[in-house]
Each structure stands twice: as structure tokens, then as C-alpha cells.
Gaussian input, Z-matrix of N, CA and C with variables (Angstrom, degrees):
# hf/3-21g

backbone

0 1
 N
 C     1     B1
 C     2     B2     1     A1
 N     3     B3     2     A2     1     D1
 C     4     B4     3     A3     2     D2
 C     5     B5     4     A4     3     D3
 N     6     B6     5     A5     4     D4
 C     7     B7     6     A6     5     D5
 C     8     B8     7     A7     6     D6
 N     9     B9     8     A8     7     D7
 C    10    B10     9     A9     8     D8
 C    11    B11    10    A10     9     D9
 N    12    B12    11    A11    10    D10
 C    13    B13    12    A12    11    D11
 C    14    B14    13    A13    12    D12
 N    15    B15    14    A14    13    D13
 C    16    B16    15    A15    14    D14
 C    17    B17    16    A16    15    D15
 N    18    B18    17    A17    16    D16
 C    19    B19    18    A18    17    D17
 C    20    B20    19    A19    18    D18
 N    21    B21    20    A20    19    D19
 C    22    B22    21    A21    20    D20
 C    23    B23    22    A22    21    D21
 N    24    B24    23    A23    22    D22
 C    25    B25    24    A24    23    D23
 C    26    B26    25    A25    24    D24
 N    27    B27    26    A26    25    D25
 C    28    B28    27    A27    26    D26
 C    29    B29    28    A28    27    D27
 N    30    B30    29    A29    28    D28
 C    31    B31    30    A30    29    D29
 C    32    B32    31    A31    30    D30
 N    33    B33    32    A32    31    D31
 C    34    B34    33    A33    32    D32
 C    35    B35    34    A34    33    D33
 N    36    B36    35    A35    34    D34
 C    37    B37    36    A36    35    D35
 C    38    B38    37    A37    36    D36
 N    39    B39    38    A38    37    D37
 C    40    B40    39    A39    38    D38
 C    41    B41    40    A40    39    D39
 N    42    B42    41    A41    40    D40
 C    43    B43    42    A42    41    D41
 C    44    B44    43    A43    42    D42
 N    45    B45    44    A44    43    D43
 C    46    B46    45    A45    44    D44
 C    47    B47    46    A46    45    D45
 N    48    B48    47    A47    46    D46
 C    49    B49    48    A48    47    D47
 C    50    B50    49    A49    48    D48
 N    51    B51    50    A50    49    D49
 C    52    B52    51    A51    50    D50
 C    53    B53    52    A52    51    D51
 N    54    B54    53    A53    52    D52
 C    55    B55    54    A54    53    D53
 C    56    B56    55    A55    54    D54
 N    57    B57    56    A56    55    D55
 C    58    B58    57    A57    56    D56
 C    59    B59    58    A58    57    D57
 N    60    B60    59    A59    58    D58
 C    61    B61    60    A60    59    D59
 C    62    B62    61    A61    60    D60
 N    63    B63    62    A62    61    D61
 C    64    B64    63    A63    62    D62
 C    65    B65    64    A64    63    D63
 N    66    B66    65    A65    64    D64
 C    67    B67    66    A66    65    D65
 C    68    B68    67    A67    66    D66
 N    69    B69    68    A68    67    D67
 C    70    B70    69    A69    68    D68
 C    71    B71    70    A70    69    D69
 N    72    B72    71    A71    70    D70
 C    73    B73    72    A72    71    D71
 C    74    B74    73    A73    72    D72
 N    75    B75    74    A74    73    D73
 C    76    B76    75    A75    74    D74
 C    77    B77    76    A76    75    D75
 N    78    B78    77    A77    76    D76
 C    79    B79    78    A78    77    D77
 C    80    B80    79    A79    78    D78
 N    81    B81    80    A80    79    D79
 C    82    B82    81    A81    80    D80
 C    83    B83    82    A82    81    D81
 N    84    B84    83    A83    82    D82
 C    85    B85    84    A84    83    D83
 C    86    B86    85    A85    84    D84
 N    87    B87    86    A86    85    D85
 C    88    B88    87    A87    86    D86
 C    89    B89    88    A88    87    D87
 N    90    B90    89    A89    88    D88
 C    91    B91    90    A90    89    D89
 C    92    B92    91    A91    90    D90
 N    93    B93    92    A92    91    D91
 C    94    B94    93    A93    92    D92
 C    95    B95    94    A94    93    D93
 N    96    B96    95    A95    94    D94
 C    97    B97    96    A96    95    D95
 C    98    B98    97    A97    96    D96
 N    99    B99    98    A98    97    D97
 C   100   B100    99    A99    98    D98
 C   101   B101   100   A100    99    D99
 N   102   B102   101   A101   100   D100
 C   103   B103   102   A102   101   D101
 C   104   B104   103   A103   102   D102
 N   105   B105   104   A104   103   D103
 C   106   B106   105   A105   104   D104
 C   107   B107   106   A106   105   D105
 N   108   B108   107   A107   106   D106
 C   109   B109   108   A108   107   D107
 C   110   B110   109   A109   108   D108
 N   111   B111   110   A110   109   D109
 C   112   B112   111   A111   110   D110
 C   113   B113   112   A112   111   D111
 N   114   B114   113   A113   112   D112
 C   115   B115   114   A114   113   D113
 C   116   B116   115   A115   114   D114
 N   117   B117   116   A116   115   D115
 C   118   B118   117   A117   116   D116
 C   119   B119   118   A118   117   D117
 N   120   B120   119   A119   118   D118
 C   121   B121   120   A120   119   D119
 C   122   B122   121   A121   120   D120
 N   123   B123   122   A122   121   D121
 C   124   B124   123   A123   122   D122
 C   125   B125   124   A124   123   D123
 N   126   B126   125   A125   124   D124
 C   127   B127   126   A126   125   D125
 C   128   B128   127   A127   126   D126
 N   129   B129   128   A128   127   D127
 C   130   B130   129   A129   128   D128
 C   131   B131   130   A130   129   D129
 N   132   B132   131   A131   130   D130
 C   133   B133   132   A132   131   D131
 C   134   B134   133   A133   132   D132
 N   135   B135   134   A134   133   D133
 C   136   B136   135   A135   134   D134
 C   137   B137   136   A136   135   D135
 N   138   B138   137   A137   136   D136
 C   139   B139   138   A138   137   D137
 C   140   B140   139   A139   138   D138
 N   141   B141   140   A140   139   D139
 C   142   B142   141   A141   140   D140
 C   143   B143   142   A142   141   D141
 N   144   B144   143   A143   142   D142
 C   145   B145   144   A144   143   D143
 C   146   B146   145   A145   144   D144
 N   147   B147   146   A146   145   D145
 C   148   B148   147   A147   146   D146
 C   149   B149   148   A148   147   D147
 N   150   B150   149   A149   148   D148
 C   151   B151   150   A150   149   D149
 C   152   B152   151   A151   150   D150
 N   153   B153   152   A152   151   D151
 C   154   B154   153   A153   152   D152
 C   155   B155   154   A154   153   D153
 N   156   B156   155   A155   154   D154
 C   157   B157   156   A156   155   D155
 C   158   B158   157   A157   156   D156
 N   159   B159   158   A158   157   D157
 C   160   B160   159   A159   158   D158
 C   161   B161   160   A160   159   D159
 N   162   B162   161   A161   160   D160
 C   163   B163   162   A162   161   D161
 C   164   B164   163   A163   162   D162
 N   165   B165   164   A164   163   D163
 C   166   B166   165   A165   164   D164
 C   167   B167   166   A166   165   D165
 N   168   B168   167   A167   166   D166
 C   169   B169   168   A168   167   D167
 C   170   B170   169   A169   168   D168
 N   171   B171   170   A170   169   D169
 C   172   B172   171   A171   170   D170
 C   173   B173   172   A172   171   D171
 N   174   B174   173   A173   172   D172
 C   175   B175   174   A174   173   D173
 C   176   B176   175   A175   174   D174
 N   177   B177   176   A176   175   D175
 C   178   B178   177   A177   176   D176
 C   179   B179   178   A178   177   D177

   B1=1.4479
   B2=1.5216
   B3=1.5117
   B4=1.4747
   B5=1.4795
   B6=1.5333
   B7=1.1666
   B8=1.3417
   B9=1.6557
   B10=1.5494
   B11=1.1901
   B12=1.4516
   B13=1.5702
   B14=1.6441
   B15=1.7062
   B16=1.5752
   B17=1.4933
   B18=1.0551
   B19=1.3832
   B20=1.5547
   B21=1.9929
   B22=1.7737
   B23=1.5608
   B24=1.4242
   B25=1.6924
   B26=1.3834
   B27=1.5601
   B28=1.1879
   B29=1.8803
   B30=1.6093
   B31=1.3153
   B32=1.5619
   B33=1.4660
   B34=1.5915
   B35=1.0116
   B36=1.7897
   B37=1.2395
   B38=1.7980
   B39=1.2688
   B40=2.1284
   B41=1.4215
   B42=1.4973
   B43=0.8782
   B44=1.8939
   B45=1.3696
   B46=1.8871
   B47=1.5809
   B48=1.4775
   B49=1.8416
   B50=1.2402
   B51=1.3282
   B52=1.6809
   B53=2.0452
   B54=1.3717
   B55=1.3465
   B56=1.9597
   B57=0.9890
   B58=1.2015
   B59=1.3060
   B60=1.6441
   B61=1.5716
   B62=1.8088
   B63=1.3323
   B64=1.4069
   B65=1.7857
   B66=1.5370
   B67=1.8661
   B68=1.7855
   B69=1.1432
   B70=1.5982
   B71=1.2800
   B72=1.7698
   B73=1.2189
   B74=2.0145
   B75=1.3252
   B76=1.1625
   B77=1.1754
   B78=1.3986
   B79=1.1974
   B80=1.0698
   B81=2.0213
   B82=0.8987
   B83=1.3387
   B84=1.5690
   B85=0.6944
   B86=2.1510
   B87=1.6643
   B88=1.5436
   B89=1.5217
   B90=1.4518
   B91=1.1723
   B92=1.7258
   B93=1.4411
   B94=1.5095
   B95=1.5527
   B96=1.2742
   B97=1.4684
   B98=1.6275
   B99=1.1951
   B100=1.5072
   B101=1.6713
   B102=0.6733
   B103=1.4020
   B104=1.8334
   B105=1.1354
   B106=1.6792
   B107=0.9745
   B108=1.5174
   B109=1.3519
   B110=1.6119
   B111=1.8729
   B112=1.5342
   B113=1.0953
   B114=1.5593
   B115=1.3353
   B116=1.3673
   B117=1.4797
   B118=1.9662
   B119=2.2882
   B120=1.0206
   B121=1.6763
   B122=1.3428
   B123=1.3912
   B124=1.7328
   B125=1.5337
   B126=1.3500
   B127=1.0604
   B128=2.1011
   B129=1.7013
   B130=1.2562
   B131=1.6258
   B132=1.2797
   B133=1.5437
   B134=2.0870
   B135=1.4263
   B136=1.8761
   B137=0.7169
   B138=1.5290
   B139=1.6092
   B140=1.3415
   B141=1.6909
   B142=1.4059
   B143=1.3771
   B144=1.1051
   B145=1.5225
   B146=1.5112
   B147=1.0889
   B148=2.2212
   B149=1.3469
   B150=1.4184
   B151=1.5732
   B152=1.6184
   B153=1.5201
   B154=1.3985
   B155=1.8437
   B156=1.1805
   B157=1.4676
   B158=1.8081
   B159=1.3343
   B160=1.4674
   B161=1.3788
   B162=1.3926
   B163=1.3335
   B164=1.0777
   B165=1.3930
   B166=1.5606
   B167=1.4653
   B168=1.6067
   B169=1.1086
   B170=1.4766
   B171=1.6002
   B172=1.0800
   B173=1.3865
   B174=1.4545
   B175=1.1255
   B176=1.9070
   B177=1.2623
   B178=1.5511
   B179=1.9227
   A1=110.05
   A2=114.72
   A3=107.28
   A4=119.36
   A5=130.01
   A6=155.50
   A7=78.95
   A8=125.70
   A9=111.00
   A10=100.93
   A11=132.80
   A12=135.88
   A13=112.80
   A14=98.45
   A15=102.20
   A16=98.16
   A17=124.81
   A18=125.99
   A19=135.88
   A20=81.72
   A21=110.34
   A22=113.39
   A23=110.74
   A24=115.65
   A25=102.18
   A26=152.83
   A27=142.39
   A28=95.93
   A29=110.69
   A30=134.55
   A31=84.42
   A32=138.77
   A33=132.42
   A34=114.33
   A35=103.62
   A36=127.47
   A37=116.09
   A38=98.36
   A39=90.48
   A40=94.51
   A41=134.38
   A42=127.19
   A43=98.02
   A44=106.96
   A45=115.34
   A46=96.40
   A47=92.83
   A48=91.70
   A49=116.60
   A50=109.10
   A51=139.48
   A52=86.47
   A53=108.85
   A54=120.27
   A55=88.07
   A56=112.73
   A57=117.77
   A58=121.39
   A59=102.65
   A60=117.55
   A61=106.95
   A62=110.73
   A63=121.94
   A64=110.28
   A65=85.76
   A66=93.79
   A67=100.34
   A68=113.71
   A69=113.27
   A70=88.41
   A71=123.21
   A72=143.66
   A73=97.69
   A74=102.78
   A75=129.29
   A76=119.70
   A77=145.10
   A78=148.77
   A79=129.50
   A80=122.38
   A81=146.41
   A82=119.61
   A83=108.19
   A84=126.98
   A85=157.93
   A86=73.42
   A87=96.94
   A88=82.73
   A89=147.59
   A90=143.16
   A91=105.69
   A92=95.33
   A93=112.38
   A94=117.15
   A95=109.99
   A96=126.31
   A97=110.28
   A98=115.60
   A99=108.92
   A100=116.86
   A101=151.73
   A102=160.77
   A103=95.53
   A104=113.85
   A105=117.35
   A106=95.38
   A107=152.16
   A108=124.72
   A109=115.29
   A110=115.28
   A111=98.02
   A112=125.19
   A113=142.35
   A114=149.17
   A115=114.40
   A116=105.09
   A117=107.33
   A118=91.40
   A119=105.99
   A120=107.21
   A121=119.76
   A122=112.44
   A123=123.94
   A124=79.98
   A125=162.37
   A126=152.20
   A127=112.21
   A128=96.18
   A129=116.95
   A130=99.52
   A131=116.73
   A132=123.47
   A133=111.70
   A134=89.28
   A135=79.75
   A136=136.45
   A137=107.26
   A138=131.13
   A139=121.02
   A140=101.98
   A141=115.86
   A142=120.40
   A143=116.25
   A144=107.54
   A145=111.99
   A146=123.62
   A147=129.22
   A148=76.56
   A149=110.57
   A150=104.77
   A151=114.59
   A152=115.57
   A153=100.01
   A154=110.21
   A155=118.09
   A156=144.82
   A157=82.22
   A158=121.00
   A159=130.68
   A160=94.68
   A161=108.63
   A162=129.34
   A163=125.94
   A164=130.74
   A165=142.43
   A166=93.37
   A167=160.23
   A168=139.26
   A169=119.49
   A170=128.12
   A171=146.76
   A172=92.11
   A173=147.52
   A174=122.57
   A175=78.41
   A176=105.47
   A177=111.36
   A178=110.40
   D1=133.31
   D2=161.50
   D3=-92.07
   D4=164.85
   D5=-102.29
   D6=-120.12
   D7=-46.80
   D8=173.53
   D9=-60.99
   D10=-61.67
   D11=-164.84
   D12=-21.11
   D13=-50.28
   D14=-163.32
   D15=-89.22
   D16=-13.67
   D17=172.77
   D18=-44.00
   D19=-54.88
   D20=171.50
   D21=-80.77
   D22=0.10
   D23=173.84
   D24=-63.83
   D25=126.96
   D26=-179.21
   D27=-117.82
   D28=144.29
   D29=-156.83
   D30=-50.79
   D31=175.96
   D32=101.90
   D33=-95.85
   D34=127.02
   D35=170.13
   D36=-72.35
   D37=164.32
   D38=-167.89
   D39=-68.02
   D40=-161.95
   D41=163.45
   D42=-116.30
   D43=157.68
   D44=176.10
   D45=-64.03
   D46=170.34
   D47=178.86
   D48=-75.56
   D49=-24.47
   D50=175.46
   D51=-41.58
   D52=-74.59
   D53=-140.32
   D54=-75.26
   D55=-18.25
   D56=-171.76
   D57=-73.14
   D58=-37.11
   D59=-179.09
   D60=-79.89
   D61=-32.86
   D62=171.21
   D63=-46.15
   D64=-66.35
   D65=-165.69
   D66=-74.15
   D67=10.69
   D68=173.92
   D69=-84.98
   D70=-69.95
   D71=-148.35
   D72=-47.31
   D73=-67.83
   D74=157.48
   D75=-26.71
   D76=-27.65
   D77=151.01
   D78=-76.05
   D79=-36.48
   D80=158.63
   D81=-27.98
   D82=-62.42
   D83=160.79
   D84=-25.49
   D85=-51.93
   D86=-179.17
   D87=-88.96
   D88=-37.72
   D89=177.35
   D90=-34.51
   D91=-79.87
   D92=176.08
   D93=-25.32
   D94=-66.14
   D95=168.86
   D96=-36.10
   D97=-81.30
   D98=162.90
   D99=-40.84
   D100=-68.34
   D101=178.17
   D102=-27.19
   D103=-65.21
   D104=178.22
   D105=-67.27
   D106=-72.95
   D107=-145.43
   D108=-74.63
   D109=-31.84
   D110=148.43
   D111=-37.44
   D112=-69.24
   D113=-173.50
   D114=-38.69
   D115=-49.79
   D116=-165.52
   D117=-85.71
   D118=-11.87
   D119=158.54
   D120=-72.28
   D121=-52.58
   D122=-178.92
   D123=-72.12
   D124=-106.62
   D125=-97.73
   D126=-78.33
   D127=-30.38
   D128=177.45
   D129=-62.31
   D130=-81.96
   D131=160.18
   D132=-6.96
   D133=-90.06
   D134=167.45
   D135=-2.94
   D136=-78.74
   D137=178.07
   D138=-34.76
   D139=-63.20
   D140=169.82
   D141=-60.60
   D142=-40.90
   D143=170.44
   D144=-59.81
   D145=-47.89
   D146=171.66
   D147=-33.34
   D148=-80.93
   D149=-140.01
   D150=-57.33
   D151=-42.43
   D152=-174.45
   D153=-61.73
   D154=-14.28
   D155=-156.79
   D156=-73.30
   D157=-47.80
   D158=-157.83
   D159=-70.40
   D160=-76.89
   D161=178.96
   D162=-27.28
   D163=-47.69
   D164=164.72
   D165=-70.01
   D166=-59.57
   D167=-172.25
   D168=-63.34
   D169=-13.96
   D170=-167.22
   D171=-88.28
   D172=-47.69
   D173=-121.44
   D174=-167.96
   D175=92.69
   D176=-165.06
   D177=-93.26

């Protein structure tokens, strides 16, 4: 490494509890988000399975 290299490395500072509860919230979040769009996928899936489920009993 050169001497500029480590230079332009800048510290990380901790974060406040303030900033802490944010980037939790904030994570939480994108959690949630995933969590529903699995669900409305698994629920899409279902559906389609009923229906082909119909279709083959309809039509033997």
C-alpha cells in the first residue's frame, strides 16, 4: 500500500444510539418488504396450483 492509499482510508466512527435505532428501523424494514413479496409469491403459486388442481378434475 502507498502512504496516500492509507491516507484516503477514513476512520469509522461508532454510530449514536439515535443513528443506531434508525439503521435498525431501516433494516427492519427492507426485512418486512421481502417478507411480503415472498408471501404475495407463495400465495400467487397456490392459486395456480387450485386452479391447475381444478382443471385436471374437470376434464379427466
Amino acid at each position: 500500500m502507498l502512504i496516500k492509499e492509507v491516507e484516503t482510508i477514513k476512520s469509522i466512527k461508532p454510530l449514536t444510539p439515535q443513528q443506531q435505532r434508525i439503521d435498525t428501523l431501516k433494516q427492519q424494514v427492507k426485512r418486512d418488504q421481502e417478507a411480503i413479496k415472498a408471501e404475495r409469491q407463495r400465495q400467487q403459486v397456490a392459486k395456480a396450483q387450485q386452479q391447475l388442481q381444478r382443471v385436471r378434475t374437470i376434464k379427466p
